[in-house]
N, CA, C and O of each residue as an XYZ file, in Angstrom:
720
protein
N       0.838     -1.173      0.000
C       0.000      0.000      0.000
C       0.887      1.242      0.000
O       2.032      1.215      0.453
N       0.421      2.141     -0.431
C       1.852      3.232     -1.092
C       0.806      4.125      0.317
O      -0.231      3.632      0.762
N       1.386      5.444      0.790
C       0.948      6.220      1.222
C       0.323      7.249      0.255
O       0.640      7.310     -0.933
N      -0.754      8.200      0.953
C      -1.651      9.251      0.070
C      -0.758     10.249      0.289
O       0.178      9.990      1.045
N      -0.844     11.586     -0.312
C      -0.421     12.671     -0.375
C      -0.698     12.925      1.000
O       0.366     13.002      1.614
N      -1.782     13.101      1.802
C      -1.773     13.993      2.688
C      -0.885     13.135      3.839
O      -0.825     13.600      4.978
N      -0.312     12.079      3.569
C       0.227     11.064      4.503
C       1.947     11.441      4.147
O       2.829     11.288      4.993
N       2.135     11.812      3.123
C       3.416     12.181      2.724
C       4.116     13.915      2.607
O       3.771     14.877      1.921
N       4.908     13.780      3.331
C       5.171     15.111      3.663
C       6.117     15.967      2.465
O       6.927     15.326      1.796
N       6.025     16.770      2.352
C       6.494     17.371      1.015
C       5.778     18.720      0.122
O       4.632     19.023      0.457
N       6.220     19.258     -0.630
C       5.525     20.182     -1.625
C       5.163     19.660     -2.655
O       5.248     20.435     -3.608
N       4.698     18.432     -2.961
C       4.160     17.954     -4.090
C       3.215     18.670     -5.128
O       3.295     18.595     -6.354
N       1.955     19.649     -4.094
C       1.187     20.013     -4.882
C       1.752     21.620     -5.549
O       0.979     22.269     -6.254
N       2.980     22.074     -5.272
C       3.401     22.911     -5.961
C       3.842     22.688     -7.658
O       4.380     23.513     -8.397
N       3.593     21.876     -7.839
C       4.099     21.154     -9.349
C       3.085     21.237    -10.194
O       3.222     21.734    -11.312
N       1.630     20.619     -9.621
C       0.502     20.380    -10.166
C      -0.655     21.326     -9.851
O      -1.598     21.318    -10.643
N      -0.702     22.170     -8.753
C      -1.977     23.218     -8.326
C      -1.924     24.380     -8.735
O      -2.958     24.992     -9.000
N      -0.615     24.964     -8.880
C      -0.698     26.254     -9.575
C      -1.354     26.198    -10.685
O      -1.227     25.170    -11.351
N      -2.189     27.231    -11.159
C      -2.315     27.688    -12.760
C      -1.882     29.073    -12.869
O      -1.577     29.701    -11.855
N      -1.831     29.633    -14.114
C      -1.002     30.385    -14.825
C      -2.191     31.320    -14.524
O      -3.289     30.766    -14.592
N      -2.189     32.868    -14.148
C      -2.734     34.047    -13.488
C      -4.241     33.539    -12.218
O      -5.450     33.769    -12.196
N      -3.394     32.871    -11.442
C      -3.778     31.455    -10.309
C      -4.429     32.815     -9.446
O      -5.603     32.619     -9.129
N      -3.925     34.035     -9.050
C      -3.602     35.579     -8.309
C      -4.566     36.317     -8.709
O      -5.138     37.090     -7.942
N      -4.965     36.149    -10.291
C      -5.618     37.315    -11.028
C      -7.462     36.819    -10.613
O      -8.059     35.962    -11.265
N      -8.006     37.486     -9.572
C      -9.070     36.671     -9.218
C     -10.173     38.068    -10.235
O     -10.987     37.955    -11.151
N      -9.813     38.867     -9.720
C     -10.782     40.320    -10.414
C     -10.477     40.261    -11.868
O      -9.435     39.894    -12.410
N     -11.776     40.766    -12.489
C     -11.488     40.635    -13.779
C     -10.700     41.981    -14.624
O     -10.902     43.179    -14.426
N      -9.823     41.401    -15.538
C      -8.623     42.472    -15.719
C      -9.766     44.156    -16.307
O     -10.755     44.477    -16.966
N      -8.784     44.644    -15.547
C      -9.385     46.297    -15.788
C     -10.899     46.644    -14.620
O     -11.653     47.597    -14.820
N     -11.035     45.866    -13.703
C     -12.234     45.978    -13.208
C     -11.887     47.371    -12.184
O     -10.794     47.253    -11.630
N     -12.416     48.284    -11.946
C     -12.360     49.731    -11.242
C     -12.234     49.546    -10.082
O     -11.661     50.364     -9.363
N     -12.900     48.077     -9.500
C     -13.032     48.579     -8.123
C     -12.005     47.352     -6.987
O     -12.085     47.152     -5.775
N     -10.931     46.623     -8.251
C      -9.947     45.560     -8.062
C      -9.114     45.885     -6.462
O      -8.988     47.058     -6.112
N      -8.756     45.118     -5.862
C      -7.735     45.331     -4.528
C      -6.979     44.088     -4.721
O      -7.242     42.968     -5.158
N      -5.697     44.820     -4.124
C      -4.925     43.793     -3.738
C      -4.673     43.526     -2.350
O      -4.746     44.335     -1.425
N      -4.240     41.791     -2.278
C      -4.398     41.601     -0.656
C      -2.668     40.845     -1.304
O      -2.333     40.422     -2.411
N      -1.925     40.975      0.027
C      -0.499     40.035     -0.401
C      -0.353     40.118      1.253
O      -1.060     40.625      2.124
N       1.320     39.134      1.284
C       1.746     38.933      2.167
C       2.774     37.952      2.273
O       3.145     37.509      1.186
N       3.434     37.411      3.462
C       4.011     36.394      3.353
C       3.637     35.351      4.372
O       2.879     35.675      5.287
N       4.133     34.060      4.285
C       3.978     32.718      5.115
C       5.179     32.798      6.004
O       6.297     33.091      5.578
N       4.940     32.558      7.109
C       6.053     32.508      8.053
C       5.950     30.931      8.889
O       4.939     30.498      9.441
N       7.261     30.259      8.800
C       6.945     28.995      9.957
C       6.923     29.319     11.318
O       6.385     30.424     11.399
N       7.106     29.082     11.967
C       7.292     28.638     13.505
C       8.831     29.396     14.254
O       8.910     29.665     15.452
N       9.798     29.606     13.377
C      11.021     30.327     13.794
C      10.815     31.708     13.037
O      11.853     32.356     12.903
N       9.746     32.228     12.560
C       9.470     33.449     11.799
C      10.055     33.553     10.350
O      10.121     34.653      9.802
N      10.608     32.060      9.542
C      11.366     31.867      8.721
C      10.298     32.125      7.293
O       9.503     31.201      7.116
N      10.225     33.264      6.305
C       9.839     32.750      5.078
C       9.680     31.424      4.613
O      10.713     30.754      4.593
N       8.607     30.869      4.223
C       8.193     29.709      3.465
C       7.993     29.776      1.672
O       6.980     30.063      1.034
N       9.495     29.360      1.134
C       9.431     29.821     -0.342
C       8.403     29.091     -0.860
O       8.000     29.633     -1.888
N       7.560     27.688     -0.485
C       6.875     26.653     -1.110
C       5.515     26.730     -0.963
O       4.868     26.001     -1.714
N       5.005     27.313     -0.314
C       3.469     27.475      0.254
C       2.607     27.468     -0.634
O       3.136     27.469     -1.746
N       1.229     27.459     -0.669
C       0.568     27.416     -2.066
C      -0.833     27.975     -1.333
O      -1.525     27.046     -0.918
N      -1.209     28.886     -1.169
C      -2.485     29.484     -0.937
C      -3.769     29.381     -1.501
O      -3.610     29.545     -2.710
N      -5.151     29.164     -1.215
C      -6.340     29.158     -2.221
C      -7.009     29.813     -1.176
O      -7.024     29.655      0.045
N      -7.724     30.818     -2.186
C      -8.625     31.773     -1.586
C     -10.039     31.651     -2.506
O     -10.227     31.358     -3.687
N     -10.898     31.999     -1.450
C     -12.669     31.642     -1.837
C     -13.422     33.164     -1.420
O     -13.215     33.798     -0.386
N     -14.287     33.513     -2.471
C     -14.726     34.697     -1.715
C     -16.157     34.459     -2.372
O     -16.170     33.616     -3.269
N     -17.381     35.086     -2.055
C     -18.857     35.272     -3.215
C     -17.906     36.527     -3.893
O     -16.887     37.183     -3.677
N     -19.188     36.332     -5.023
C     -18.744     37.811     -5.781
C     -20.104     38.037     -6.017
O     -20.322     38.954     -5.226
N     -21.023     37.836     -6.510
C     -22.437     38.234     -6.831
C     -23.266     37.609     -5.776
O     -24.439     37.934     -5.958
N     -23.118     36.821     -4.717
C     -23.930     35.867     -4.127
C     -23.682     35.103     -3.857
O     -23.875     34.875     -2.663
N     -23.085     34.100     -4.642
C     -22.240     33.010     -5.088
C     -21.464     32.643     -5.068
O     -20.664     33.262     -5.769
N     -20.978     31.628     -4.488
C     -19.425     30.985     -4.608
C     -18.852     30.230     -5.525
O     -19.613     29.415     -6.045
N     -17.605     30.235     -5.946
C     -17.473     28.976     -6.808
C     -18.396     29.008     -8.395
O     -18.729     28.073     -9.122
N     -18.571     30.204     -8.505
C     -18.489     30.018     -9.866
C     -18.089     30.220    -11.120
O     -17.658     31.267    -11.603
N     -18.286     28.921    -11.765
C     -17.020     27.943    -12.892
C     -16.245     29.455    -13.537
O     -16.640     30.609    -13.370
N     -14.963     28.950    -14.352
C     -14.308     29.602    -14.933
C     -12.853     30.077    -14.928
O     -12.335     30.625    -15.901
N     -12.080     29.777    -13.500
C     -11.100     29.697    -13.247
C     -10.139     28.977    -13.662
O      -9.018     29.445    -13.860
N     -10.546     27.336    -13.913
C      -9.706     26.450    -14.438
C     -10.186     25.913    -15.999
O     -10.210     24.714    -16.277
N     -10.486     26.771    -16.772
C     -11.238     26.702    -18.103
C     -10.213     25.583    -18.861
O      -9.012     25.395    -18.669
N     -10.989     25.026    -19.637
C      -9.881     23.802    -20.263
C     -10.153     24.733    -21.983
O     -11.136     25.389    -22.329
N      -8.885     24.442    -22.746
C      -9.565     24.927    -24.227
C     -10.149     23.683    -24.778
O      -9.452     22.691    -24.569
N     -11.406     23.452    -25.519
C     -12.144     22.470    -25.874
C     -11.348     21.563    -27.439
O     -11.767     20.530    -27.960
N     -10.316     22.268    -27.795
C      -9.740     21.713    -28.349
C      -8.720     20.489    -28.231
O      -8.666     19.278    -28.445
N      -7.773     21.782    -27.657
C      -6.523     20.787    -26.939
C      -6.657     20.343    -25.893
O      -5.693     19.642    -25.584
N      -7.472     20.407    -25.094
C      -7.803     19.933    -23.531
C      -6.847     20.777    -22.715
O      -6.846     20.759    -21.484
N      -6.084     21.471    -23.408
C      -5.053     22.441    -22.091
C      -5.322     23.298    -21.657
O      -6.125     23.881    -22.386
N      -5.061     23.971    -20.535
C      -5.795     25.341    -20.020
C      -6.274     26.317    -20.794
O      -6.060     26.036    -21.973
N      -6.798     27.287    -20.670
C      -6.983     28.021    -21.778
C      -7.354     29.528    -20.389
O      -7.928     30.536    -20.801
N      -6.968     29.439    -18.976
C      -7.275     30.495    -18.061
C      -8.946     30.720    -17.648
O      -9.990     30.071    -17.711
N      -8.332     32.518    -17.035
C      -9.973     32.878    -17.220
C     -10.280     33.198    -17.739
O      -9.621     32.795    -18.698
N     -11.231     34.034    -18.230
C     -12.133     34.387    -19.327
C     -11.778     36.146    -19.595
O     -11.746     36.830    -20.618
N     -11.531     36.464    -18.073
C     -11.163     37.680    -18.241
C     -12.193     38.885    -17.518
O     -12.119     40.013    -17.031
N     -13.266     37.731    -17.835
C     -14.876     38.735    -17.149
C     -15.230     38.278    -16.200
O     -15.629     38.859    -15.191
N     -15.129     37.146    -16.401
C     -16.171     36.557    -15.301
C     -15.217     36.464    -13.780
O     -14.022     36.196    -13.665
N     -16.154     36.766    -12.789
C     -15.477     37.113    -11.532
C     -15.921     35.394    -10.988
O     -17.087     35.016    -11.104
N     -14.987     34.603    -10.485
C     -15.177     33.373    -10.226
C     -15.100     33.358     -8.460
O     -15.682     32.428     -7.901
N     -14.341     34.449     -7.561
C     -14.267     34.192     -6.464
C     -13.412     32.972     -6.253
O     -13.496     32.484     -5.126
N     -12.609     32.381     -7.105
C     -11.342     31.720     -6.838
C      -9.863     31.992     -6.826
O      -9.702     32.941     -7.594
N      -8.778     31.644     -6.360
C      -7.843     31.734     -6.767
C      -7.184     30.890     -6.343
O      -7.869     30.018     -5.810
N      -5.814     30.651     -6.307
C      -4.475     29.432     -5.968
C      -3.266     30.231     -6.514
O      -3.087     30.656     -7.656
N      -2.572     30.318     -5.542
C      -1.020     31.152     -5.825
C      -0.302     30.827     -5.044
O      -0.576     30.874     -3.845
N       1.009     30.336     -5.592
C       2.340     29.973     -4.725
C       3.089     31.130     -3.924
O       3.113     32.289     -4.340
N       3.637     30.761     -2.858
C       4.494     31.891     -2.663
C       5.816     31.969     -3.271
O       6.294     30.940     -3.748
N       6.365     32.892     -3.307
C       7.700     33.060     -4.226
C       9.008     32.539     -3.071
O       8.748     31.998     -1.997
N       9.671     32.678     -3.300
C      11.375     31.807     -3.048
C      11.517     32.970     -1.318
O      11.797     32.541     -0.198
N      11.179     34.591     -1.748
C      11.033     34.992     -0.051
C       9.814     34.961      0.327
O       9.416     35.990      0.875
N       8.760     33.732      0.163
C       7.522     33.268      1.121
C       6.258     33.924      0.743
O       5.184     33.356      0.945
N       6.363     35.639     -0.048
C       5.476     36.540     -0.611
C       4.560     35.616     -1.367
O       4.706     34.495     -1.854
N       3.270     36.728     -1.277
C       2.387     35.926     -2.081
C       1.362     37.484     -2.463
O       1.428     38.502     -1.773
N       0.366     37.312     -3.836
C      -0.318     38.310     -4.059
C      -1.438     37.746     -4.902
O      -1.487     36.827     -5.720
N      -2.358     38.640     -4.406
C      -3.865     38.255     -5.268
C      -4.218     39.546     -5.551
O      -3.891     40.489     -4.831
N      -5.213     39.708     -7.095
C      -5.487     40.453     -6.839
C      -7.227     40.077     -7.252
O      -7.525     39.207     -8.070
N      -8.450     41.096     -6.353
C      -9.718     40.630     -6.139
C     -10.429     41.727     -6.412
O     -10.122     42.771     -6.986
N     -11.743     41.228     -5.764
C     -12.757     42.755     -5.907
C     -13.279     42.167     -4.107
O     -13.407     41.099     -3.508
N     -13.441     43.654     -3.830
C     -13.794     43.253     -2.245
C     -15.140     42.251     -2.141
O     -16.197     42.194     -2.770
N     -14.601     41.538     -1.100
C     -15.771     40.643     -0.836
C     -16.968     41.143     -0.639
O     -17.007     42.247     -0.096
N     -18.109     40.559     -0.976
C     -19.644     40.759     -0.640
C     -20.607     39.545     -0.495
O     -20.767     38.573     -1.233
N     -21.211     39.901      0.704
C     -22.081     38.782      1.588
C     -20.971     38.233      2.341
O     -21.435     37.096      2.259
N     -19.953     38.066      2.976
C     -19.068     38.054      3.902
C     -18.239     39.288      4.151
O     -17.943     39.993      3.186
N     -17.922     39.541      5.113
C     -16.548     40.587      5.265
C     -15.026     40.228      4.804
O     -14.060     40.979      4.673
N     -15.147     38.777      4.596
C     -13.652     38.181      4.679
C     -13.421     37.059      3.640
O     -14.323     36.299      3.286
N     -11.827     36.993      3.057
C     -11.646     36.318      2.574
C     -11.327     34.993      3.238
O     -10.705     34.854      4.291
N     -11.884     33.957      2.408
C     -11.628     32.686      2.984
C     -10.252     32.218      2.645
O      -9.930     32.531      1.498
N      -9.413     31.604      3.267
C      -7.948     31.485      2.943
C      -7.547     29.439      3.229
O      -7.921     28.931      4.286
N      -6.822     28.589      2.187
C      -6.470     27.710      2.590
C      -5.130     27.744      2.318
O      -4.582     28.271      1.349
N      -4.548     27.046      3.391
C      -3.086     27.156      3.395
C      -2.378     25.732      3.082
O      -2.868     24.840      3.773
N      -1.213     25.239      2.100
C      -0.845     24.073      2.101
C       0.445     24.731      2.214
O       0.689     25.803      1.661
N       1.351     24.024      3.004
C       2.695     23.988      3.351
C       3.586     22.497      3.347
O       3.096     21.380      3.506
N       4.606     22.730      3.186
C       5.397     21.654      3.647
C       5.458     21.457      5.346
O       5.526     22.385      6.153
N       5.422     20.211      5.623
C       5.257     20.024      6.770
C       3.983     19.633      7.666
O       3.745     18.896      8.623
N       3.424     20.362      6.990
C       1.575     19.984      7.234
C       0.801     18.537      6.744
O       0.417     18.512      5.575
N       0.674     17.903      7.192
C       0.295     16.812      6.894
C      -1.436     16.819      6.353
O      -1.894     15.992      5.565
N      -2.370     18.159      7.101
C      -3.420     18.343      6.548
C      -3.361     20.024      6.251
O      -2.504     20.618      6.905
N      -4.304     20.948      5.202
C      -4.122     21.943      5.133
C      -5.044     22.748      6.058
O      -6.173     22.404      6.406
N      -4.521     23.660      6.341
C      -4.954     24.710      7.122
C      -5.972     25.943      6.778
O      -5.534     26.875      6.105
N      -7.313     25.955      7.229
C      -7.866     27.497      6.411
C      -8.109     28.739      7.880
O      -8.296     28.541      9.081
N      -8.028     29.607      7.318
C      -8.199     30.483      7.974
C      -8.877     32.138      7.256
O      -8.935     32.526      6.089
N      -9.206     32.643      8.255
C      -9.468     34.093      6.767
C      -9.047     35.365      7.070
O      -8.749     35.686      8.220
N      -9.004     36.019      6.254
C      -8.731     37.499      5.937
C     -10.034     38.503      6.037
O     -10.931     38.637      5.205
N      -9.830     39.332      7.620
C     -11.328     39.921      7.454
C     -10.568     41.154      6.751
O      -9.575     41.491      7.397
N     -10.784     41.877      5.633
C     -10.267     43.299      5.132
C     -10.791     44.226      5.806
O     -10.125     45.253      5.936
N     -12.205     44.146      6.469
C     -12.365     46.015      7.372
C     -11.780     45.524      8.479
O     -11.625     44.393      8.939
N     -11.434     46.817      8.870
C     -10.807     46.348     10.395
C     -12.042     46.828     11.610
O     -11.743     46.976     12.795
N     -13.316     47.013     11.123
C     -14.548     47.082     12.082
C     -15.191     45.921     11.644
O     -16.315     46.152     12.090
N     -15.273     44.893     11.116
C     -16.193     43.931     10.891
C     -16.428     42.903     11.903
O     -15.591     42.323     12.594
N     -17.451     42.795     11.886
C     -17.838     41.772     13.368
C     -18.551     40.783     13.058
O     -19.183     40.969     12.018
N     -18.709     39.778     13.554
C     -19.058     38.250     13.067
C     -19.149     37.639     14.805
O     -18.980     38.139     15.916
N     -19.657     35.758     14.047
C     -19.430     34.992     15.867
C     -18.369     34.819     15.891
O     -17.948     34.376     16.959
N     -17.288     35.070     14.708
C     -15.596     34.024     14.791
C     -14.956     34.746     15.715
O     -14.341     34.315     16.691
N     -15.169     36.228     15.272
C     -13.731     37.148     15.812
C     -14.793     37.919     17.193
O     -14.190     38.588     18.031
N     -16.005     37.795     17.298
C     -16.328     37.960     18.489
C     -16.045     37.077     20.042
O     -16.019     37.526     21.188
N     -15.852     35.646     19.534
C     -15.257     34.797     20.363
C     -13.612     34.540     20.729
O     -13.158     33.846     21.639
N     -12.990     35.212     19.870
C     -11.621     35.720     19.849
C     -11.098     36.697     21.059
O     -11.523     37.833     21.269
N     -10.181     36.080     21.737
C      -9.454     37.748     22.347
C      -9.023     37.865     21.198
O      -8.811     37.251     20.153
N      -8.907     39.450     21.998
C      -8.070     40.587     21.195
C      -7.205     40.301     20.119
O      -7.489     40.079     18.942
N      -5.694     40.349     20.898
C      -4.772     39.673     20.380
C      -4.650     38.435     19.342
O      -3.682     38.442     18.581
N      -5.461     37.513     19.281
C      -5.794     36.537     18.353
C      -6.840     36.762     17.031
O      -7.040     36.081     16.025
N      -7.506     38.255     17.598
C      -8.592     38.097     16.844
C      -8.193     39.371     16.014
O      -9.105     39.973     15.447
N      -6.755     39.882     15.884
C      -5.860     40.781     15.415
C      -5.419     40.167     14.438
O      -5.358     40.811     13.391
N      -4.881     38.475     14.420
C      -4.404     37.891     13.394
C      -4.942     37.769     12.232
O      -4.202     37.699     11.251
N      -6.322     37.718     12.088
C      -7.183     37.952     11.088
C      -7.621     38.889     10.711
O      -8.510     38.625      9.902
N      -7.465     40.092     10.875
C      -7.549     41.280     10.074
C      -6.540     41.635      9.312
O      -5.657     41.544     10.166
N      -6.010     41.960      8.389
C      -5.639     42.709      7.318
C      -4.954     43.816      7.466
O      -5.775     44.616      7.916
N      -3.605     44.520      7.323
C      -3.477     45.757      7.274
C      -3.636     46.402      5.853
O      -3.242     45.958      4.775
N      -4.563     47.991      6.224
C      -4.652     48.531      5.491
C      -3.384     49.461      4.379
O      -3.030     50.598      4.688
N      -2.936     48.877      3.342
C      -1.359     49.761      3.148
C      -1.844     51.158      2.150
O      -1.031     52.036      1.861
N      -3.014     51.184      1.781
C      -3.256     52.160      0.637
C      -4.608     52.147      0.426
O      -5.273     51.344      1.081
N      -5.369     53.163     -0.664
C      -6.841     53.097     -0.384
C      -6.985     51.240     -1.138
O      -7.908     50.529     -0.741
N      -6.205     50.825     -1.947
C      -6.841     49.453     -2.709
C      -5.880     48.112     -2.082
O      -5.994     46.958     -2.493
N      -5.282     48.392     -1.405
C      -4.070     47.382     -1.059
C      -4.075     47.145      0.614
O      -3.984     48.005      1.490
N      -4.201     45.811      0.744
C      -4.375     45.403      1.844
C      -3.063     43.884      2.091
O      -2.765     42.913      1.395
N      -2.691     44.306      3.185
C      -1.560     42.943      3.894
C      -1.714     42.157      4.840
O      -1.770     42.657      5.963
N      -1.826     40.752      4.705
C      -2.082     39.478      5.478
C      -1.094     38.688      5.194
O      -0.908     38.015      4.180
N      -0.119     38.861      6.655
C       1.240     37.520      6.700
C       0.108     36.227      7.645
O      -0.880     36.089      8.366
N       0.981     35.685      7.076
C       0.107     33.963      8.022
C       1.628     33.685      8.323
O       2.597     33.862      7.585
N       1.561     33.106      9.868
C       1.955     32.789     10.556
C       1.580     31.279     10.876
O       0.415     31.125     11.245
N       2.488     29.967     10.787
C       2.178     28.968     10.529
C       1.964     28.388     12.469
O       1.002     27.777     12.934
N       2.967     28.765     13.059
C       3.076     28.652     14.735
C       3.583     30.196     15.262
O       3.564     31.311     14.741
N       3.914     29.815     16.199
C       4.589     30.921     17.162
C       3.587     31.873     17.992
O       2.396     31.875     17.680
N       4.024     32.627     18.975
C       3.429     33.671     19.904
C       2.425     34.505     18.993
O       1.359     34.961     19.406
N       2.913     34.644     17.693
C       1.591     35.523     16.604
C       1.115     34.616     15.610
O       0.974     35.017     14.455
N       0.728     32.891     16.074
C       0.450     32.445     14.846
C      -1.220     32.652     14.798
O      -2.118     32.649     15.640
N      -1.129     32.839     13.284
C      -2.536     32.484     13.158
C      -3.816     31.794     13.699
O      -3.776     30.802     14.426
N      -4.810     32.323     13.336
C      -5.631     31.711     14.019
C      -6.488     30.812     12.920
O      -7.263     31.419     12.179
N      -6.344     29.223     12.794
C      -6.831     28.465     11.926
C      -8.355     28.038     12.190
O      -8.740     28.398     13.302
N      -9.251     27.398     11.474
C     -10.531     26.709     11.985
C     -10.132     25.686     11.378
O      -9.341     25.354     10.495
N     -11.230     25.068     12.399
C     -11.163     23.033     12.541
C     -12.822     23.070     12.483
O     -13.838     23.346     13.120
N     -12.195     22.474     10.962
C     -13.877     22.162     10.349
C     -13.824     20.534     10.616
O     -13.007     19.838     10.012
N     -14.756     19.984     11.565
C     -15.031     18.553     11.126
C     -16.361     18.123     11.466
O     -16.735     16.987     11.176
């Protein structure tokens, strides 16, 4: 019996999960686009060059809808997004110093982006989210102290640009949910 991926420790899915403008979640030229970036930090505050992020947001109502991983009906090979259509998906690696960037349209019908995290080392992946106002209130971050419930907000860097480091452990790690 061979072991499964999530049983085997490694960056495997950095080879195969990326797609090509994986970041570009807003559709190009859209007016009211933001960017959210940041970096992955382990447990010694060390950049994580391998990380692979997926983010979920509604955009009209809706989640998850199609268009992100478009196949061309010809060749069966990617063929991207469409360009228009706002899918509320994305998947982006972090770069070699741990950085990572999306760019979106602010969330609506939640305050926050939904965030999954795959790392090396992790044997299962991790989600957590990105609230972008820094007044938004919910049951998550109302049951939060302070301090923890700091990790999930966003700094504001500009009127369209917003920063979320994830912290994998340590005294400022993130704050993950345990969905089961």
């Amino acid at each position: 019996m061979h072991p499964t991926p999530s049983q085997t420790v490694g960056p495997f899915y950095g080879y195969a999960l990326p797609f090509p403008g994986g970041g570009e979640i807003a559709p190009a030229g859209h007016p009211d686009a933001i960017t959210v970036h940041g970096h992955v930090y382990d447990g010694a505050g060390a950049p994580i060059p391998d990380a692979l992020l997926e983010f979920w947001q509604p955009g009209d109502g809706r989640a998850g809808r199609p268009g992100s991983l478009r196949r061309d009906p010809a060749t069966g090979g990617f063929a991207g997004r469409d360009g228009v259509t706002f899918t509320g998906f994305g998947r982006i690696a972090t770069d070699a110093d741990g950085h990572w960037a999306i760019r979106t349209l602010p969330p609506s019908g939640a305050p926050y982006l939904s965030v999954c995290v795959f790392a090396r080392g992790l044997l299962h992946h991790l989600f957590t989210r990105a609230y972008l106002d820094p007044d938004a209130t919910d049951p998550l971050l109302a049951g939060l102290a302070p301090e923890r419930r700091a990790t999930l907000r966003t700094d504001r860097e500009g009127p369209r640009t917003h920063r979320f480091d994830i912290r994998l452990q340590g005294p400022e790690e993130t704050v993950f949910l345990d969905f089961r």
